[in-house]
N, C-alpha and C positions, 0 to 999 in steps of 0.2 A: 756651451750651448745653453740657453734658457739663460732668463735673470731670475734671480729672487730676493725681494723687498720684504723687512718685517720693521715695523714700529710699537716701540711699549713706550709709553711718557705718560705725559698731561698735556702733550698738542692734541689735536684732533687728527687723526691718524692718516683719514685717506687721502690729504692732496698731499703729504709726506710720498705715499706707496703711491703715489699715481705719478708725480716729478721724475721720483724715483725710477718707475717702470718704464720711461718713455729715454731717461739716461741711458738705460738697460736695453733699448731694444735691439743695439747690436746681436747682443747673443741669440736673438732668434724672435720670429715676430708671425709665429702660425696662429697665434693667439696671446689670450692675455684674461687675467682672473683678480678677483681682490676680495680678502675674506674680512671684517670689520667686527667688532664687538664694542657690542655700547654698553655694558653690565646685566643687559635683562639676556639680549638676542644675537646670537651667530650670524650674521649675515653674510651673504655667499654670492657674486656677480661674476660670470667667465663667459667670454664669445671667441668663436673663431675672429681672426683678426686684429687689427694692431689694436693699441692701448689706445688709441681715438677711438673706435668702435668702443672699447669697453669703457670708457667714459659716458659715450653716449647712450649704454644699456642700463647700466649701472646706476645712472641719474632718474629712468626710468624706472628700474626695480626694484631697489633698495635705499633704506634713507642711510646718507652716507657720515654721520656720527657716532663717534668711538676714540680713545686713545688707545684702541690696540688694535693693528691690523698686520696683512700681511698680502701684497700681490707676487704674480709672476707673468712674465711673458716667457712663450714657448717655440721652441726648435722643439717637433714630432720626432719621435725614435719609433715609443709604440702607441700604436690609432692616430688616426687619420686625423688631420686638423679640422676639428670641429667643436661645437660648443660643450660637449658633453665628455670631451676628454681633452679639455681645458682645465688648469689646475686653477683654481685647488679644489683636492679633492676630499671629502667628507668621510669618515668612516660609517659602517652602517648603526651606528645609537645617534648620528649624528653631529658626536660630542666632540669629536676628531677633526683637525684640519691639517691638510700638510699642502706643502708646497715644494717640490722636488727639482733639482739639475742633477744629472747624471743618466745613469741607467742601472735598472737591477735584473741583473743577467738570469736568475735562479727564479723568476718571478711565476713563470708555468708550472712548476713542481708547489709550491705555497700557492697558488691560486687552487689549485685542484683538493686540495688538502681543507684550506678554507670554504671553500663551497661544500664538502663534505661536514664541515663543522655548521653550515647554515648562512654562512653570508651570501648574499646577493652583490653581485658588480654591475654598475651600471656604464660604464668605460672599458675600452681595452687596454689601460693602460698600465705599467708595470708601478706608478705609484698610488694607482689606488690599493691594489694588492697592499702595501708595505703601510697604507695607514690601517689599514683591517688588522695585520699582522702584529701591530702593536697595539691597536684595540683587542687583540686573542688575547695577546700577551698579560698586555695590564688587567682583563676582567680574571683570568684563567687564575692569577697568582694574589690578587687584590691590591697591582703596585702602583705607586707613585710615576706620574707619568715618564719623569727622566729615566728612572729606570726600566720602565717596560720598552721606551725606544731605545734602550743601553741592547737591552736581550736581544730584541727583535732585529739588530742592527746588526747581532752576530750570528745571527739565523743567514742574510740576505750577498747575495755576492756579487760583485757591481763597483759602480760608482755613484755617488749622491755627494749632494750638499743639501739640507733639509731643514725646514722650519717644520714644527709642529704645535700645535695649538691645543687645550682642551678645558672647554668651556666649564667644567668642572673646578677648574685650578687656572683662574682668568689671572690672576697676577705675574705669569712666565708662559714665556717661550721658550722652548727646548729647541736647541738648533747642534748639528755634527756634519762633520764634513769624510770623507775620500775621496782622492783622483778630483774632485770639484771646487773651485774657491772659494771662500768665505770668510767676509769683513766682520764685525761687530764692534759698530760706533759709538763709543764710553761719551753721553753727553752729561750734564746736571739733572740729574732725577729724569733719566731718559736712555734707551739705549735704541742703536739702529743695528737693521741687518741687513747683509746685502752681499752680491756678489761678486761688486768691489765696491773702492769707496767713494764713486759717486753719488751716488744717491743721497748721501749724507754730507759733503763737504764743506755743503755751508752751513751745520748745527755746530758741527766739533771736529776737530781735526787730530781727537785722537785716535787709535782704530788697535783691534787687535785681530789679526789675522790668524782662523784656527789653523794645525796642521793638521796633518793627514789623520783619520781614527784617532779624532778627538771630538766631545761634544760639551755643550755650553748650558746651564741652565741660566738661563737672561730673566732676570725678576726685579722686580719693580721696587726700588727704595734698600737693592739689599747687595751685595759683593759681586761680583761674577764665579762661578764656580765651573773651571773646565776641567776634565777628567780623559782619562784614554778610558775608550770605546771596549778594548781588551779586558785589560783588567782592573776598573776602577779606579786606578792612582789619579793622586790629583797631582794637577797641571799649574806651575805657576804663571800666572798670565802678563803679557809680553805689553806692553803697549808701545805700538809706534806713532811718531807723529806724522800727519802725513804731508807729502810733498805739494800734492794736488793742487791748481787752484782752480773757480769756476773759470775763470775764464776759457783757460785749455779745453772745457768742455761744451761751450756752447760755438757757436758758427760764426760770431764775432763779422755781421753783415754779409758774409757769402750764402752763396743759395743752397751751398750742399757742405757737406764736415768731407767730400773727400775733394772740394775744390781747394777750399780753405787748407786740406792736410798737403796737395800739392803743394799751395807757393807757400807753406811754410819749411818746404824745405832747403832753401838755403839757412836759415834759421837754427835748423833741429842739427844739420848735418856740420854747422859748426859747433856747433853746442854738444854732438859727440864728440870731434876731436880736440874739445878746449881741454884745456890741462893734459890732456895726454899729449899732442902733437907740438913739439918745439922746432918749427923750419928753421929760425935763425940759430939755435946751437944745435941744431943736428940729433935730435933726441925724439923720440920715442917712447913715453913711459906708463905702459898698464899693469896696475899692478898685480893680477892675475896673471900676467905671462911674467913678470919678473920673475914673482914668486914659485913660477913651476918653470922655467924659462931649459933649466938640464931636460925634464921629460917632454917637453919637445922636441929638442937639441938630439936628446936619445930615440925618437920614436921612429920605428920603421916606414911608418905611415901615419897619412892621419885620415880619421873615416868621418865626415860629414854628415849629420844624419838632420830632415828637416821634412816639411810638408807645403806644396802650395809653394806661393810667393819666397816662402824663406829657404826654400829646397834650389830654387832661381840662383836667390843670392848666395849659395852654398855652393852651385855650378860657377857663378865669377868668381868667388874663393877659389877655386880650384885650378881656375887659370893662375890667379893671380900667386897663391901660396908655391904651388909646381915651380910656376916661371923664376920666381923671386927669392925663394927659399931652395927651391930644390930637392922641397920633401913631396914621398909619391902620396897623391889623394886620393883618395874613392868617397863620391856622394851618391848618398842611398838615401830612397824615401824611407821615413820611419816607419810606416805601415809594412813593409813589406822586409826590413831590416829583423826585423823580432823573429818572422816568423819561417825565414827561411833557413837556422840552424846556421850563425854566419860565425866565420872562424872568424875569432877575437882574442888576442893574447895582450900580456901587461906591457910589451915592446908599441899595442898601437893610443893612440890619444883621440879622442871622439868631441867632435866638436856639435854642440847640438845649438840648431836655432830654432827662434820660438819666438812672433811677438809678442806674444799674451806669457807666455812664459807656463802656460799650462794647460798646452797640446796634447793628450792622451797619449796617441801614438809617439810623441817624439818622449813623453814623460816613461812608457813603458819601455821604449828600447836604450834609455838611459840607464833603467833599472837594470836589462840585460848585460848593459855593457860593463858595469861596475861590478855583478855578480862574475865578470869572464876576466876581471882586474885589470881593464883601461883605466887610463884616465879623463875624465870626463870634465871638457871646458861648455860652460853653457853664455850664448849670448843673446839674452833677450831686452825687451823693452819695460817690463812692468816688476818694480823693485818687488821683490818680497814673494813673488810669484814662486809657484812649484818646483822650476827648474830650476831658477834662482837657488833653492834649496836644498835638491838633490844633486845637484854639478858639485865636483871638486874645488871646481874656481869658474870664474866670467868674466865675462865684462858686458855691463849694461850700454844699449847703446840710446841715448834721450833725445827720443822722437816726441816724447810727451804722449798722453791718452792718443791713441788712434782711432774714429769714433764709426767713420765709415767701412761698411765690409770688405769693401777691396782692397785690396793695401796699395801705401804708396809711401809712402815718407817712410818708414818701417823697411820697404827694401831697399832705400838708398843709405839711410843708417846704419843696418845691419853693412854694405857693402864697404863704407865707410872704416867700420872696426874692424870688417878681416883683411881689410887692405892693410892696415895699419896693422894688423898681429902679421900678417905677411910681410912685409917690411923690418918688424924688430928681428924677426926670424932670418931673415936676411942677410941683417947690421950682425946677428950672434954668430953667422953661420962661416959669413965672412965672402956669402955667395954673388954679392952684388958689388961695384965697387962704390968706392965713398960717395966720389961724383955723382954716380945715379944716386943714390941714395940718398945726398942733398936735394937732386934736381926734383924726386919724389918727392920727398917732403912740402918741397915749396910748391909744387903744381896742387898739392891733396890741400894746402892751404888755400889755393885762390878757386878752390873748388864752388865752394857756397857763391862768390860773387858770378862764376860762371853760370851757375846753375837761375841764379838769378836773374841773368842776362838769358838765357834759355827760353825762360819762361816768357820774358816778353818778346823774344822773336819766335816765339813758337804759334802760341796761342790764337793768334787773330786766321793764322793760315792753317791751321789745325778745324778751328771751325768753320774755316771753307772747304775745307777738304772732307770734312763730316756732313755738312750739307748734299755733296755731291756724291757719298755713298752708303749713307744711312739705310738705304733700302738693299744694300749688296747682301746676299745670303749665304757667304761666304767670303770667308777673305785668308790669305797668305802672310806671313808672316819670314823674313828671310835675315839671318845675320852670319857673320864668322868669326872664329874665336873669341875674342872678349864681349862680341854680343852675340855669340850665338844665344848664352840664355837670357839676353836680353829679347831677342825676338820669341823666344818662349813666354816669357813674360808679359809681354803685348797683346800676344795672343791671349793668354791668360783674361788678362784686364777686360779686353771684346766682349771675350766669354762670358764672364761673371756678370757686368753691368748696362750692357747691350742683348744679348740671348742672340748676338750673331755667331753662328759657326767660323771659330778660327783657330789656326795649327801655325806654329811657331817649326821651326825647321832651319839647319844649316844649308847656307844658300848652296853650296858644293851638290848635297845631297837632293837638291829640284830636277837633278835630272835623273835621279832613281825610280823617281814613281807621281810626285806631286808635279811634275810638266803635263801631266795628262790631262789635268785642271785648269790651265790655264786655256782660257779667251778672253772675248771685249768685255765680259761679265763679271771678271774677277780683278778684284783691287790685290794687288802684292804691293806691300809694306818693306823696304829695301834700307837695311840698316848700314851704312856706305860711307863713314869716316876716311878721311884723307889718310891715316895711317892704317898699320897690319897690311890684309889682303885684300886693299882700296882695288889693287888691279882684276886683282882673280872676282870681286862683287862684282867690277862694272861690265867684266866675261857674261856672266849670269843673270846683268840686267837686260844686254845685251840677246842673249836666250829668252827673255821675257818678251821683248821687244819685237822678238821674229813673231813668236802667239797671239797678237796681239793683245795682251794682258794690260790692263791699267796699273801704270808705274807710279808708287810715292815715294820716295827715299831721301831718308834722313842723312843730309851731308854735311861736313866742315865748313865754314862758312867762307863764300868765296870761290869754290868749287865752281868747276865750269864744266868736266867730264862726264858727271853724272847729269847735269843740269840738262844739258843737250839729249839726253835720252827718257829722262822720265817725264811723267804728263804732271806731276805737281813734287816739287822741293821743298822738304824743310831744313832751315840750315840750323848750327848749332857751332859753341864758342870750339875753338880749337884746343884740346888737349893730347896728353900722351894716349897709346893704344891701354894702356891696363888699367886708365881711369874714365877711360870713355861712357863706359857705361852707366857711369853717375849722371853721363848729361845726355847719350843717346836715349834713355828710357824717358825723362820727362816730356818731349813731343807726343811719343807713345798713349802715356797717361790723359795729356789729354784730348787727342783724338779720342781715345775709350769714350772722354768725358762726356765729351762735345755731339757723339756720336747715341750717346744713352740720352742724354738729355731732349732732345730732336726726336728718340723715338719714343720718348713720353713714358722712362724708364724709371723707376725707384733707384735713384744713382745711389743711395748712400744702404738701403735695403735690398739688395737684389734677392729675386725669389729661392727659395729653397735654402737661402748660404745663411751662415753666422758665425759673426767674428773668431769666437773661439770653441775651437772644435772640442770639446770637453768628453766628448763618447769616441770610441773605436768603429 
């Protein structure tokens, strides 16, 4: 949640932290702040609202030269989105600047304590506390700023990734990280900070990413010095290069980053399975399942644990790994996996998804599951990322940056690698025979050109069919077995980037409670591929039909059965039933799209949400 931008050089600092911040707005966009130093003056700009407002205050406020700055835009945990608990926040001499992601849990007990000692707060928020708390710190003992945010850092319990500033000692920035990301861009006589490495990619493309309880003093003309947060040891500092390029990060002529991440997924979704997938010799090879390939092979179960979107794609895992494999599954949200006391022995294997790769909740029930001696496969999208780190093994799956808040190309990727880890599992198990097992190979191959061909028979009738229920205040969502959580998913998408109320549900299950629902008023979404339980859908479209309910169903292409009964068709290329859902969800998507856009929606910012959930 949040971004955070810092720059120390010889450029001019703030259209660095201002590019930077609007890179960033994924993480969250309640507000936004930028703190500047020209050598005399601390200069201080924060408003409710995105980083075009704080542009436009900013240019009003304060003159905006300095090579040292530092913004952030914000996702709220604590106080309300407003201008006065906008970071960054000051300590009370003034002298103090911080810029915080995370949260600090212990922050009510040290508020109360510091207003006993005479500070004033002018915020509710839990980082202004923690810049006073190191202003205590360093007046109390007479330290040096690194080390007064070293103390106070093990005073505080929580999560952060934090810049700090003190005009005192203008040539560093002190920055530490927990549970939160955090880049630092190695340029020539210049370094960035940020919360990944956009902001920076076109100065240098070196980067060094802190881990967990470690902090940085970043000084100007002089080494990098990173140390644990604990006990002072120094840290030898890692430099990667990075992958990144602008291009992946700007909109490249589409009008939104989650258009553009749509039809890039024919693209991305080859681009996971190259080098791993060999149709023509019949192979299979990641090297994170090779490598643990026996504690699969051995595992009594395997337990899926994810959030959102990747929780979806952990539900078609689950068809897919059971059907294919023949090992039993259980998928749990990670929120709720932590904290119900779940029996875990070294017999189960935990497969966590992540596309940011550092999801609080799926990062802490990782921790859980390794402390109960699973073994822990993690598959995310962003190299180098937390789970990436904490997993035993992975496999990345290359969607590239995802920039928009809803995901899309991230679930079909993700779906992509556990089809294929469900597959090798298969070949070892010995549970599939050769034939299917060719035949799979080669349909997962011509996946991308399908998905390709999807998008242009989709699209044109996706946006006639969002014209005609943009204004529905409710909508259905219906599939079975390999899309049932496709139809979750759908639902999902409405949700997030439209503010329509919508419920994903197994078509079977409409007549348990959700038939009550239906009239001429309500649009049901009927996910109804020619393969699985083609008959038993068009039963239940069938049931829709008597309610008078508005029928849309996504069919095989070609299809005549369903066509005769619903009021509008999408067709889609023909595949197998256990890979369908790589091509039934892209209609899905962009109905969402087409549907937000018409209701004059923030398709790429939807309110309240941000891309990566970095707090519990």
């Amino acid at each position: 949640m949040c971004g955070i931008v810092g720059y120390i050089g010889y450029r001019e600092a703030y259209p660095i932290v201002i590019k930077g911040l609007k890179r960033l707005e994924y993480r969250g966009y309640d507000s936004a702040g930028v703190m500047l130093y020209d050598g005399t003056d601390l200069k201080v700009s924060k408003t409710k609202g995105k980083v075009s407002n704080l542009e436009t205050k900013s240019a009003e406020e304060i003159s905006t030269n300095g090579t040292i700055g530092m913004g952030h835009t914000r996702w709220a945990t604590h106080g309300v989105p407003n201008d006065v608990n906008s970071h960054p926040h000051l300590s009370n001499s003034g002298n103090l600047a911080i810029i915080h992601n995370g949260i600090i849990e212990n922050y009510e007990p040290l508020k109360k304590e510091l207003i006993k000692r005479g500070y004033v707060f002018k915020s509710d928020t839990d980082t202004e506390v923690l810049v006073n708390l190191i202003e205590d710190v360093q007046k109390k003992d007479k330290l040096k700023l690194g080390k007064a945010v070293q103390i106070a850092l093990n005073q505080v319990v929580g999560a952060y990734a934090i810049c700090v500033f003190d005009k005192q000692k203008p040539d560093e920035i002190v920055v530490a990280r927990l549970g939160s990301p955090l880049a630092i861009g190695v340029g020539e006589g210049e370094y960035f900070i940020a919360s990944d490495a956009s902001p920076f990619i076109e100065y240098t493309s070196n980067a060094i990413y802190l881990e967990d309880e470690e902090m940085a003093i970043v000084r100007l003309n002089k080494p990098l010095k990173i140390r644990k947060i604990k006990d002072d040891s120094l840290v030898d500092p890692y430099i990667q290069e990075l992958q990144m390029n602008l291009e992946q990060i700007e909109k490249g002529g589409y009008d939104h980053f989650m258009l553009k991440e749509i039809y890039e997924q024919p693209n991305v979704i080859k681009d996971t399975y190259r080098g791993r997938l060999h149709a023509n010799s019949g192979i299979i090879q990641m090297a994170g399942v090779e490598d643990n390939l026996e504690k699969f092979l051995n595992a009594d179960r395997i337990l899926i644990i994810a959030c959102g979107t990747s929780w979806h794609a952990g539900l078609v895992a689950e068809y897919v790994i059971e059907e294919f494999a023949r090992i039993p599954v259980e998928v749990e949200y990670a929120s709720e996996f932590r904290y119900r006391n779940p029996i875990i022995t070294n017999k189960d294997v935990v497969i966590a998804i992540s596309q940011s790769g550092e999801t609080a909740d799926t990062l802490a029930a990782i921790k859980l599951a390794k402390e109960k001696g699973a073994f822990v496969f993690g598959v995310c999208n962003v190299v180098g990322s937390s789970i990436s780190r904490e997993t035993h093994a992975g496999a990345y799956t290359h969607a590239g940056p995802e920039i928009g808040v809803a995901s899309t190309k991230a679930f079909t990727t993700q779906i992509t690698v556990l089809t294929m880890i469900a597959l090798r599992l298969a070949k070892a198990k010995g549970t599939m025979s050769n034939s299917d097992f060719h035949r799979y190979l080669q349909e997962l191959e011509l996946i991308p050109e399908k998905v390709a061909e999807a998008l242009q028979l989709t699209n044109d009738i996706a946006k006639e069919i969002a014209s005609i229920y943009k204004d529905a205040p409710n909508c259905l969502y219906l599939g079975r077995g390999y899309n049932f959580p496709v139809a979750l998913e759908g639902a999902l998408k409405l949700k997030e980037i439209s503010y329509i109320h919508a419920e994903g549900y197994p078509a079977a299950e409409m007549k348990h409670g959700p038939i009550a629902l239906i009239d001429e008023q309500m649009p049901v979404i009927v996910i109804a591929p020619k393969q699985g339980h083609y008959d038993k859908v068009v039963s239940n479209i069938q049931e829709i039909k008597s309610r008078s309910g508005k029928i849309i169903a996504v069919v095989t292409k070609g299809d005549t059965q369903v066509k005769e009964l619903a009021d509008h068709v999408i067709e889609i290329p023909e595949t197998s039933d256990a890979l369908s859902p790589l091509l039934t969800t892209i209609p899905l998507q962009l109905l969402s799209y087409h549907i937000a856009v018409m209701r004059g929606c923030n398709v790429d910012q939807p309110r309240n949400l941000a891309k990566s959930v970095t707090v519990e």
